[in-house]
C-alpha positions as CSV (number, residue, x, y, z in Angstrom):
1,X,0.0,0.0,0.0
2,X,1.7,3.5,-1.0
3,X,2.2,6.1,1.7
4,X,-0.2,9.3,1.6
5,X,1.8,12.7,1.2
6,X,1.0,13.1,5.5
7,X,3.0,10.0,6.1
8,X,5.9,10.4,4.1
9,X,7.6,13.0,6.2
10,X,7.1,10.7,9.1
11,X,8.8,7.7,7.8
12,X,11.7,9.7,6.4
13,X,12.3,10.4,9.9
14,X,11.7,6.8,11.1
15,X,14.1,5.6,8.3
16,X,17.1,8.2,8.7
17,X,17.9,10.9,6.7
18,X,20.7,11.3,5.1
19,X,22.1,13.3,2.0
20,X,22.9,11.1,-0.9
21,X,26.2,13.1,-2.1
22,X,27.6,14.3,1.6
23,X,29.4,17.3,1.1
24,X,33.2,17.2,2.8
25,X,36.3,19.4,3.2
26,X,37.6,21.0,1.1
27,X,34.6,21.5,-0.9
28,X,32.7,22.8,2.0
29,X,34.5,26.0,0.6
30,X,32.1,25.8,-2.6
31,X,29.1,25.8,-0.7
32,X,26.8,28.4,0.7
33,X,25.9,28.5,4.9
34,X,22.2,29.2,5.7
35,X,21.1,28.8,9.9
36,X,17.9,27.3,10.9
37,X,15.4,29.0,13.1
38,X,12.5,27.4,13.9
39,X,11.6,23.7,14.6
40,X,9.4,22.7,11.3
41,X,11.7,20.3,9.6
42,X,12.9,19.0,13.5
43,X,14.4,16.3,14.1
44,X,15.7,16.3,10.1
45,X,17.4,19.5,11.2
46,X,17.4,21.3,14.2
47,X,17.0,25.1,15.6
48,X,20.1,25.9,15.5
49,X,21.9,24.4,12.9
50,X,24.0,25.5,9.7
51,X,22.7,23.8,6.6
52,X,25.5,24.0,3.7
53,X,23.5,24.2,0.4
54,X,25.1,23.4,-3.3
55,X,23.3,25.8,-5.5
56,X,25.0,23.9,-8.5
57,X,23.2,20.6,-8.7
58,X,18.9,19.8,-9.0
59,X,17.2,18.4,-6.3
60,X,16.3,14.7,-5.9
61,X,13.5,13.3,-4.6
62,X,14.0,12.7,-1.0
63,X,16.5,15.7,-0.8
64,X,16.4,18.3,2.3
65,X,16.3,21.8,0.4
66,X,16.2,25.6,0.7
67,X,14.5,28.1,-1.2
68,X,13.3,31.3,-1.6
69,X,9.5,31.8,0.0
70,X,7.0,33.3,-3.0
71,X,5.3,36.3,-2.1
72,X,1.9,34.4,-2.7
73,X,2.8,31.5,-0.2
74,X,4.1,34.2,2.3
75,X,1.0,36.3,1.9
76,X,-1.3,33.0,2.6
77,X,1.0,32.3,5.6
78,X,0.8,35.6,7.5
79,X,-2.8,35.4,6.6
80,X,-3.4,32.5,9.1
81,X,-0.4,33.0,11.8
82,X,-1.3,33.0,15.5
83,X,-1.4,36.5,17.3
84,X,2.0,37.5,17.8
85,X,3.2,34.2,15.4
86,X,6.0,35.0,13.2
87,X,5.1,37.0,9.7
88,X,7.7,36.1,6.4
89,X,8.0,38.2,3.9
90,X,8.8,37.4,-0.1
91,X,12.2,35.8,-0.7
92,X,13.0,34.5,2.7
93,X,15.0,31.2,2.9
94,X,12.7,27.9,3.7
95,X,14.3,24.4,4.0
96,X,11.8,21.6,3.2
97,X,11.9,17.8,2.2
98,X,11.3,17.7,-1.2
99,X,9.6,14.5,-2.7
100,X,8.0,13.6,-6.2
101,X,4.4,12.3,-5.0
102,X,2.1,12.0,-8.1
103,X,3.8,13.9,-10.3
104,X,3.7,17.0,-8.4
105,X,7.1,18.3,-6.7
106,X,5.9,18.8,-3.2
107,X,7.7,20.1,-0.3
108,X,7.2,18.6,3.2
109,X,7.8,19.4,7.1
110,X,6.4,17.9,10.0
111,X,3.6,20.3,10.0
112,X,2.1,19.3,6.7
113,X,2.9,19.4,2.7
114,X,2.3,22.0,-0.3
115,X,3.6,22.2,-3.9
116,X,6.7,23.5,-5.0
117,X,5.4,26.1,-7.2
118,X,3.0,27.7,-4.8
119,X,6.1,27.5,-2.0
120,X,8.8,29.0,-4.3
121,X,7.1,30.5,-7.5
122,X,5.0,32.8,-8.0
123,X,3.0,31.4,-11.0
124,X,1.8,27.6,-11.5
125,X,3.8,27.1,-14.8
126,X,7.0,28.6,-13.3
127,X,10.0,26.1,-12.1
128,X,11.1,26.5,-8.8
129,X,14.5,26.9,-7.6
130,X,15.4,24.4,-4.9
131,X,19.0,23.7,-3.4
132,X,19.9,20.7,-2.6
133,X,21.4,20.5,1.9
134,X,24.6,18.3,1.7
135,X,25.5,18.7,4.7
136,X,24.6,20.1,8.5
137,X,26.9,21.6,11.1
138,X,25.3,20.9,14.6
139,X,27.0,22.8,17.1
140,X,30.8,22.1,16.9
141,X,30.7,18.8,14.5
142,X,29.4,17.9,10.8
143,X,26.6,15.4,10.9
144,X,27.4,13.3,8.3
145,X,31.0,12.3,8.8
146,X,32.5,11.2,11.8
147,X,35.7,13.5,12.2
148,X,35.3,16.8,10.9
149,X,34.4,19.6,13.8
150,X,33.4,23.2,13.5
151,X,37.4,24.1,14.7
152,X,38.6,22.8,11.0
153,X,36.3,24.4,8.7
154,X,34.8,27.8,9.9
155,X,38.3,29.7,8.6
156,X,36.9,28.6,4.9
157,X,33.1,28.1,5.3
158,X,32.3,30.9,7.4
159,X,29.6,29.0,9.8
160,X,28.8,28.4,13.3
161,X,31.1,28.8,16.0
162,X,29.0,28.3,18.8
163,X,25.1,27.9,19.7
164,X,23.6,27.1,23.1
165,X,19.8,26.5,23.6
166,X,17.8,26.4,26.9
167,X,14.6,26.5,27.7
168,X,12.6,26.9,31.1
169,X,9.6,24.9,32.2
170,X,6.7,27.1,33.1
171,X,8.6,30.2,32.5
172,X,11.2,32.4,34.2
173,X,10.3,35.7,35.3
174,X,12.5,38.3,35.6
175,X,12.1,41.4,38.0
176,X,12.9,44.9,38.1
177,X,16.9,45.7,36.9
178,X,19.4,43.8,34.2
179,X,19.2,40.6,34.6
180,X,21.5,37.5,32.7
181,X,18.8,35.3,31.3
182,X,20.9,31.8,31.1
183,X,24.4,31.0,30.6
184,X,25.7,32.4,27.6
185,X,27.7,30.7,24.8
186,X,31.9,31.2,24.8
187,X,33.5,31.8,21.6
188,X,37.2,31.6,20.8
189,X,38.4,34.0,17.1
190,X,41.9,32.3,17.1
191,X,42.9,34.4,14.1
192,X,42.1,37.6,12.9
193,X,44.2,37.4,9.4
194,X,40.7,37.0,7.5
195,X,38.2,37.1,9.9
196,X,36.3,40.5,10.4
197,X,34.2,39.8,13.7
198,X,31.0,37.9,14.3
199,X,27.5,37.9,13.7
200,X,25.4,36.8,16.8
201,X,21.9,35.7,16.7
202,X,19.6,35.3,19.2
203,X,15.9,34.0,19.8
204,X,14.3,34.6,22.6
205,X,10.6,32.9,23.4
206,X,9.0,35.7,25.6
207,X,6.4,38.0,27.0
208,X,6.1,41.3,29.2
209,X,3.6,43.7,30.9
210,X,6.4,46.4,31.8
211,X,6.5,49.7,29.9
212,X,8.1,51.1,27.4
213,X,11.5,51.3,28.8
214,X,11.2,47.4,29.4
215,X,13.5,45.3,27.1
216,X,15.5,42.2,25.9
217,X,19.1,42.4,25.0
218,X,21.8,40.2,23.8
219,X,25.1,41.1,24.9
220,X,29.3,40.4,23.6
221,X,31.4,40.1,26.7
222,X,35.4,40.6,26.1
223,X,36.9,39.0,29.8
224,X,34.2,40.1,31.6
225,X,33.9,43.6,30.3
226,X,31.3,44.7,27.6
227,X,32.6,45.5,24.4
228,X,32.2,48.8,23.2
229,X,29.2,48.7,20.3
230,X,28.3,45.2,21.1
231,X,24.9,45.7,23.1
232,X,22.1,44.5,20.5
233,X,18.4,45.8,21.2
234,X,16.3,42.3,20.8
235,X,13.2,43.2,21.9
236,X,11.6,46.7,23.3
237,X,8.1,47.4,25.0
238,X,4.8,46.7,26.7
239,X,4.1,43.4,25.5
240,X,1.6,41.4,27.1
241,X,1.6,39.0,24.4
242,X,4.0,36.0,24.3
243,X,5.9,35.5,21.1
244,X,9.2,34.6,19.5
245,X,11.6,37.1,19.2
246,X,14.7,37.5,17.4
247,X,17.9,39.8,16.8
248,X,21.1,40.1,15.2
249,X,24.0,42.0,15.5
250,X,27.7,42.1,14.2
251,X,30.5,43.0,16.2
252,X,33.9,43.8,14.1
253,X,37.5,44.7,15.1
254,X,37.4,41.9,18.0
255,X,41.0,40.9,18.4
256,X,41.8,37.2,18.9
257,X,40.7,35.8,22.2
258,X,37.8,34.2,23.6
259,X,34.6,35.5,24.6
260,X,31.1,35.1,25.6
261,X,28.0,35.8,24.2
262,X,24.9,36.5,26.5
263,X,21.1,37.4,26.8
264,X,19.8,40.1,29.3
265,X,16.5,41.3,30.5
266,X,16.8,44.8,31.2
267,X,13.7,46.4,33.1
268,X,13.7,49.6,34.3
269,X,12.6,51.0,37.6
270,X,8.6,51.5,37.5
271,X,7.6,48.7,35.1
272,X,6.4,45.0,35.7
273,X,8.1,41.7,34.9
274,X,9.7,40.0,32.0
275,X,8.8,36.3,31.6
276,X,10.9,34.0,29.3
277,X,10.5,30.1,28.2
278,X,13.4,29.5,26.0
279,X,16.3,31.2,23.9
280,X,18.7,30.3,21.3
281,X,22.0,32.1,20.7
282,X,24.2,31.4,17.7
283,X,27.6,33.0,16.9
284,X,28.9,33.1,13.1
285,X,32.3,34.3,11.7
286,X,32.2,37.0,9.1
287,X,35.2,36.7,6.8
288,X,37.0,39.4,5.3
C-alpha cells in the first residue's frame, strides 16, 4: 500500500535521513551556509543548525532543500499566523523535504505538505528553484561524517562557531533591573588574518507587561567587560503578548581571544516583569 503525502515525512524520519552526495572538506569552501530557526523540519534539522546548500546541482526526490518563500505563499501564511506568530516576507529562505508524489514536486515538514510552485514560485507554470542540503553543522561537528568539527572548517566556510539553547519549564520571570537570562555561549576568534568579527543571533521565546523602557538584550562580553558597540536591542516594549523574538547584530574589530556571548532582560525601575520560556544564541564568523 503507498504512503499518503502526510506520512511520508514521518517515515523519512523513522528511516534516517541522510544526504545522498555528503558534502566534505575541502569542498565545503564551494558551498553556501544558511542557519535554521525554527523547529518545522525538526528532528531532520534542528533550531540551531547550519545547513550548507550546493546551489550547483537539481534536487532529488528525497532531498532536504532551501529556497526562496514566494510572495503568494508568504501572503497566505501571515494570513493565518497566530497572534503574535511569526510574519515572512517574499524571498525569505525555507528548508523543506522535497519529494515527487504524483507527479507533483511537493515540499514537506512535519507540519504538513504543499507544492513547490505555490512555496517558491510565483506562478503555476513557473519552475522552482530548490537547493539541494549536503551537509549540516550541529553545534561544533558535521553530521554526516565522523571526524570533521566546526574548529577545522569555519576559517573557509564561514559558519557556526558556537550555539547554546535552553529553555525553562513554566517560564522564568524576571524582575525589576538587568538581569542575565541563562548561561551564555563562549566563543574563541583564534585568528584575525581573514576574519572580520562575528555575527550573533539570538531568539528569545517571551512575554512582558512592563513599559516602554522594558527590554530584551543580547550582549558580547570581552573578559568580563562589555565590548564597546556590542549591546544588541532584541526586543523593546509593553508586550503582554508572548511570542518569538529575534535579533542580530555584528561585532567587528574583535581581536583574537575568547569570549562570551549572553542574553539580558533589562527592566527599568517603575515597570512589571519579563517572563521567558526558551532562547537560542548562535555565533557566526564574518570573513574578510
Amino acid at each position: 500500500m503507498s504512503q499518503s503525502i502526510d506520512e511520508i515525512f514521518e517515515a523519512t524520519v523513522r528511516a534516517g535521513w541522510r544526504p545522498k552526495s555528503p558534502a566534505f572538506e575541502p569542498e565545503l569552501e564551494q558551498l553556501e551556509a544558511a542557519r535554521v530557526r525554527g523547529t518545522c523540519i525538526s528532528p531532520l534539522a534542528q533550531n540551531g543548525d547550519v545547513l550548507f546548500v550546493d546551489p550547483r546541482l537539481s534536487p532529488q526526490s528525497g532531498d532536504l532543500v532551501l529556497f526562496a518563500l514566494s510572495d503568494r505563499a508568504a501572503r497566505a501564511h501571515n494570513e493565518h499566523a497566530p497572534p503574535g506568530g511569526r510574519t515572512w516576507e517574499k524571498g525569505n529562505l525555507w528548508a523543506k523535504l522535497f519529494v515527487r508524489y504524483r507527479d507533483f514536486a511537493m515540499l514537506l515538514d512535519n507540519a504538513g505538505s504543499a507544492t513547490a510552485t505555490f512555496l517558491a514560485c510565483e506562478h503555476p507554470d513557473d519552475t522552482p528553484i530548490l537547493r539541494p542540503i549536503r551537509n549540516i553543522l550541529r553545534g561544533h561537528q558535521l553530521v554526516y561524517t565522523p571526524d570533521a568539527f566546526a574548529d577545522n572548517i569555519v576559517a573557509n566556510a564561514a559558519t557556526s562557531l558556537s550555539s547554546v539553547s535552553q529553555t525553562f519549564a513554566g517560564g522564568t520571570t524576571f524582575g525589576i533591573g538587568t538581569n542575565q537570562v541563562g548561561t551564555g555561549v563562549s566563543f574563541t576568534i583564534p585568528s584575525v588574518s581573514s576574519i572580520a568579527g562575528v555575527e550573533i543571533t539570538v531568539s528569545c521565546d517571551i512575554a512582558a507587561d512592563g513599559g516602554p523602557d522594558s527590554g530584551v538584550y543580547f550582549v558580547a562580553f570581552v573578559s568580563g567587560n562589555l565590548s564597546a558597540g556590542s549591546t544588541q536591542a532584541l526586543w523593546q516594549g509593553d508586550g503582554g503578548t508572548r511570542g518569538m523574538v529575534t535579533g542580530t547584530a555584528q561585532i567587528t574589530g574583535l581581536a583574537a581571544g575568547t569570549y562570551t556571548a549572553a542574553l539580558f532582560c533589562v527592566n527599568t525601575p517603575g515597570t512589571a516583569n519579563i517572563k521567558c520560556w526558551g532562547y537560542t544564541i548562535s555565533v557566526d564568523l564574518i570573513k574578510r
